[in-house]
C-alpha positions as CSV (number, residue, x, y, z in Angstrom):
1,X,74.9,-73.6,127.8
2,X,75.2,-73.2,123.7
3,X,74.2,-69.5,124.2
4,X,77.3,-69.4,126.7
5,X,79.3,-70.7,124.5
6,X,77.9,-68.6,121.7
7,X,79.0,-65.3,123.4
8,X,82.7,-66.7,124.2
9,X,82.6,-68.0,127.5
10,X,84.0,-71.0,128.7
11,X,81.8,-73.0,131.4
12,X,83.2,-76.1,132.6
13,X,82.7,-79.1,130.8
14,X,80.8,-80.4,133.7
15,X,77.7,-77.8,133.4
16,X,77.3,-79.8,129.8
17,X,75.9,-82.7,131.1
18,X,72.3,-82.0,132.3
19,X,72.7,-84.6,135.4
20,X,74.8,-82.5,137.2
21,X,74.5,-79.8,139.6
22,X,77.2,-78.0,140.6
23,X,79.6,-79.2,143.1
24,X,77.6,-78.8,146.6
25,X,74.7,-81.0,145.1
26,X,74.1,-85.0,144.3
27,X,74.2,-85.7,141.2
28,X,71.2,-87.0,139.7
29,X,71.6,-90.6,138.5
30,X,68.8,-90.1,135.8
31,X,66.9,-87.5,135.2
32,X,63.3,-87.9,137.4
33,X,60.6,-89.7,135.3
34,X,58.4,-86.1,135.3
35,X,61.7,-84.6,133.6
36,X,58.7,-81.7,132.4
37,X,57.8,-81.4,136.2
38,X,58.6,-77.4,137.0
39,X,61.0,-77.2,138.8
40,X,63.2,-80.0,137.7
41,X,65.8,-78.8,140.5
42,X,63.9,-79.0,143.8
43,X,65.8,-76.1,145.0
44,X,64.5,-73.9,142.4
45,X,61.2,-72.7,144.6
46,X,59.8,-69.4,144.9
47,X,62.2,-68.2,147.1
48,X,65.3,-69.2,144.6
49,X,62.7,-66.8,141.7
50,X,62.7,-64.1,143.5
51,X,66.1,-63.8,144.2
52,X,67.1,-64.4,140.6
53,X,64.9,-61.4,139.9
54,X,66.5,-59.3,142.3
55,X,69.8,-59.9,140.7
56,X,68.7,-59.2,137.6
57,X,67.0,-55.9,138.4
58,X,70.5,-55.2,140.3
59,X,72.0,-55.5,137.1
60,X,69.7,-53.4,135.1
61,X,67.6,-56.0,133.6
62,X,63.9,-55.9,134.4
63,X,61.6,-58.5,133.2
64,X,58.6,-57.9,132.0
């Protein structure tokens, strides 16, 4: 989030606070006990990867 801020955009206040999710998700209460557990977000699986790399090569960035 600071680097978004950084470059001059504007999230919403909300995405500042690390217990939130977004609007279609529960909000955690605290963050889980193995807060260095990978993925913290349960969503965040393999499939979720792959499909941020996809978007990323579709936008000309290819990670190494």
């Amino acid at each position: 989030m600071t680097e978004m801020l950084n470059r001059g955009y504007k999230p919403n206040e909300n995405w500042l606070n690390p217990l939130y999710r977004g609007n279609n998700m529960i909000p955690y209460k605290s963050l889980p006990i193995e807060a260095s557990t990978y993925p913290i977000y349960p969503e965040h699986d393999h499939n979720y990867l792959i499909e941020c790399i996809q978007n990323l090569r579709k936008k000309g960035i290819e990670i190494k």
